[in-house]
N, C-alpha and C positions, 0 to 999 in steps of 0.2 A: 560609455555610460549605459546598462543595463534598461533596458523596458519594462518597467514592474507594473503587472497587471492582477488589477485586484480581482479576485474572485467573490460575488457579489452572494449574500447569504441566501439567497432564493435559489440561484446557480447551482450553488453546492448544495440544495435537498433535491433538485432538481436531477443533480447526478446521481444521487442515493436513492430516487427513483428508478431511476433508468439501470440500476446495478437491481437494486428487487428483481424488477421484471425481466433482468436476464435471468435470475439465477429461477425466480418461479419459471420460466418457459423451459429451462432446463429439466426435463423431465427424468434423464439418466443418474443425475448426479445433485444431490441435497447433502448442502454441508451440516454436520453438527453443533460447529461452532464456526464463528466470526473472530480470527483473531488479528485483531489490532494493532501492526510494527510499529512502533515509539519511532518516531514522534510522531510523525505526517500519517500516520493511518490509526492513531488513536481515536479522534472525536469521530472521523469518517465510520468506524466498526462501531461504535455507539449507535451513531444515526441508523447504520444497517443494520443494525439486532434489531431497533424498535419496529425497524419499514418491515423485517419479515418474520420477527418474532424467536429469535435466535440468541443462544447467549452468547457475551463475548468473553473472552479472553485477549492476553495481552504481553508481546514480548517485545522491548524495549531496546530492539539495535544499536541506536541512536547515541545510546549515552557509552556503550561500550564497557558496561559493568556485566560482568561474567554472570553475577546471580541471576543478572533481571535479562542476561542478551543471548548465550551460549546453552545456559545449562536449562531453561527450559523449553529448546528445542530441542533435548531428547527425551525430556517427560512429553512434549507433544508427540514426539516420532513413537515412541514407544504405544499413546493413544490410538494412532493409526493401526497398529498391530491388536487391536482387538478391536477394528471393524470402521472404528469411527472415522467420519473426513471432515479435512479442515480446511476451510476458505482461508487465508490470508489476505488485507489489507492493507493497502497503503497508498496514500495520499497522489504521487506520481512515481510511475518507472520513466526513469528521466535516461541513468547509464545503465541501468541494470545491476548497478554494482550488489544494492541491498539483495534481490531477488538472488542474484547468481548466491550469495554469501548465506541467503536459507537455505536455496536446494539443495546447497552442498553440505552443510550441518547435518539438515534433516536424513538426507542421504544416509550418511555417515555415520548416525544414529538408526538407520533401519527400517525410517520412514516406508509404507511401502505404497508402491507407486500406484498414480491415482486416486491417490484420496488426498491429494492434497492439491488446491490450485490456489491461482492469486486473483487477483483485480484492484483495480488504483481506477482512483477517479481520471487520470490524465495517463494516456501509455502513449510514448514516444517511440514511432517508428521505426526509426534508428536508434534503440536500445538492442545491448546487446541481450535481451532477454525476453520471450515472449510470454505473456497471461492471455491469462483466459477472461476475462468478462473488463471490462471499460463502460466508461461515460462517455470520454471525449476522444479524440485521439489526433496527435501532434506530430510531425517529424521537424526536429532540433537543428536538421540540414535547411531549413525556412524558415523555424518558428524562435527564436533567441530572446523571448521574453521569458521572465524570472515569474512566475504564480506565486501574488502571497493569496491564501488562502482563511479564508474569515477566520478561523483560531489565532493565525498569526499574523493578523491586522493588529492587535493591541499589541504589538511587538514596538518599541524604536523602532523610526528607521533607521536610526546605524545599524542596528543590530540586522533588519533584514538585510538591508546592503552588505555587510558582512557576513553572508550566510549564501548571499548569491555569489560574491568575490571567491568563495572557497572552491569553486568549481568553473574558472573563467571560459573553461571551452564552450560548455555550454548556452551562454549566452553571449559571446563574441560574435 
């Protein structure tokens, strides 16, 4: 039986604090935009447009629809090619699966490098995939609790339950 650990709504502006103030101390590197990976890094890139005044954008992994998942990470790549950079978003790098599956799009569309980074409010140690900027930080070789996160508190819990069940390495 999984460990579901809620993340309390104070926590999570609390996190979107602590991501502003990396990216303001970051004096090298100012993103353009904030963009938002569907699902778990939607409301998160909301919150951080407002904390630093950045607009967001939004590409939709999650659902696996080509309009909204594939095809505009090459209108984004393409963006980067006339100067702009873009933060990426997303709620936790748990396997790295999502991360690995932008860089490589983005890549591949011509994205060029260094203007583009990530950050997730939760980065797992033992992900195969490193970012750049964090709130919290967990290694999954200790840590086997499931995060719902206040958007997806009004969820069922079947529906969380099932959603944690989809990936049982991770919290065995």
């Amino acid at each position: 039986m999984p460990i579901f650990t809620t993340i309390p709504q104070d926590d999570f502006v609390a996190a979107i604090h602590t991501l502003a103030a990396q990216l303001r101390a970051d004096a090298d590197w100012t993103p353009d935009f904030i963009i938002g990976i569907g699902r778990g890094g939607l409301v998160p890139a909301v919150f951080l447009s407002h904390a630093i005044g950045l607009p967001t954008l939004s590409v939709d992994y999650s659902s696996q629809v080509e309009d909204f998942a594939d095809q505009p990470l090459v209108k984004l790549a393409a963006r980067t090619q006339s100067g702009e950079r873009l933060l990426f978003l997303d709620d936790i790098n748990d396997s790295g699966r999502t991360i690995t599956h932008l860089r490589t799009a983005l890549a591949a569309a011509g994205a060029v490098p260094g203007a583009i980074r990530f950050a997730t409010l939760i980065d797992n140690l033992s992900s195969a995939e490193r970012i750049d900027y964090t709130a919290r930080t967990i290694d999954r070789r200790d840590t086997k609790d499931w995060f719902v996160f206040p958007w997806e508190a009004v969820a069922p819990a079947t529906t969380i339950e099932h959603d944690a069940a989809e990936v049982p390495d991770r919290i065995a």
